[in-house]
C-alpha positions in Angstrom: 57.1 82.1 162.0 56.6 85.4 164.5 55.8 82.7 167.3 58.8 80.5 166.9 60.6 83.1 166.9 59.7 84.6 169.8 59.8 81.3 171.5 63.4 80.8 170.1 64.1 84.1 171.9 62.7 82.7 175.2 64.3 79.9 175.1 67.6 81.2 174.4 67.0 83.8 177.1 66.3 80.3 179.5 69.1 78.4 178.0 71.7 81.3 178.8 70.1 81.8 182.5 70.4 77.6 183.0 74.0 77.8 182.3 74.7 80.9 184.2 73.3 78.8 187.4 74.4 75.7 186.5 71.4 73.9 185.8 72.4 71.1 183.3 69.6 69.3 183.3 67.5 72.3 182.3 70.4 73.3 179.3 70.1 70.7 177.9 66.0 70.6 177.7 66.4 74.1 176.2 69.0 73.1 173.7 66.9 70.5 172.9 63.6 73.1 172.3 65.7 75.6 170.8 66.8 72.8 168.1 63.3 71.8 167.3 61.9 75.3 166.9 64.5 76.4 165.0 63.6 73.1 162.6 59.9 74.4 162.9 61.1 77.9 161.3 63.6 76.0 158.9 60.5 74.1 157.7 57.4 76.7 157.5 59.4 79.1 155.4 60.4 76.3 152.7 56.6 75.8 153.0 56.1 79.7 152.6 58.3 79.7 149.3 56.5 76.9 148.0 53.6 78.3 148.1 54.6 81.6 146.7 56.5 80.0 143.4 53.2 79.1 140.7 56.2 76.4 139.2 57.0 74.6 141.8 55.5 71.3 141.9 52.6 69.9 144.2 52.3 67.9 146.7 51.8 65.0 144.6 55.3 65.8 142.6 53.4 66.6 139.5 54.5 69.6 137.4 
């Protein structure tokens, strides 16, 4: 999670700097990168809670 979110802040730092010289091409690759990080981060801390909650199921779906 530290990594993606220092690569989310490098990429937003990027995706602000492609707009400000109107790269378009390059906003757009950054919007993409920023989405799928940020999905990354979405995903490892559901993982994270999982792990940390002795009810929750495993990864069979068995109680």
């Amino acid at each position: 999670m530290r990594l993606g979110s220092f690569a989310l802040v490098f990429l937003f730092a990027f995706g602000l700097l492609s707009i400000l010289i109107r790269q378009w091409w390059l906003t757009a690759i950054m919007g993409v990168l920023i989405l799928a990080v940020s999905v990354d981060i979405a995903l490892a801390v559901r993982r994270q809670g999982r792990l940390d909650d002795p009810s929750s199921p495993d990864e069979e779906g068995e109680v």
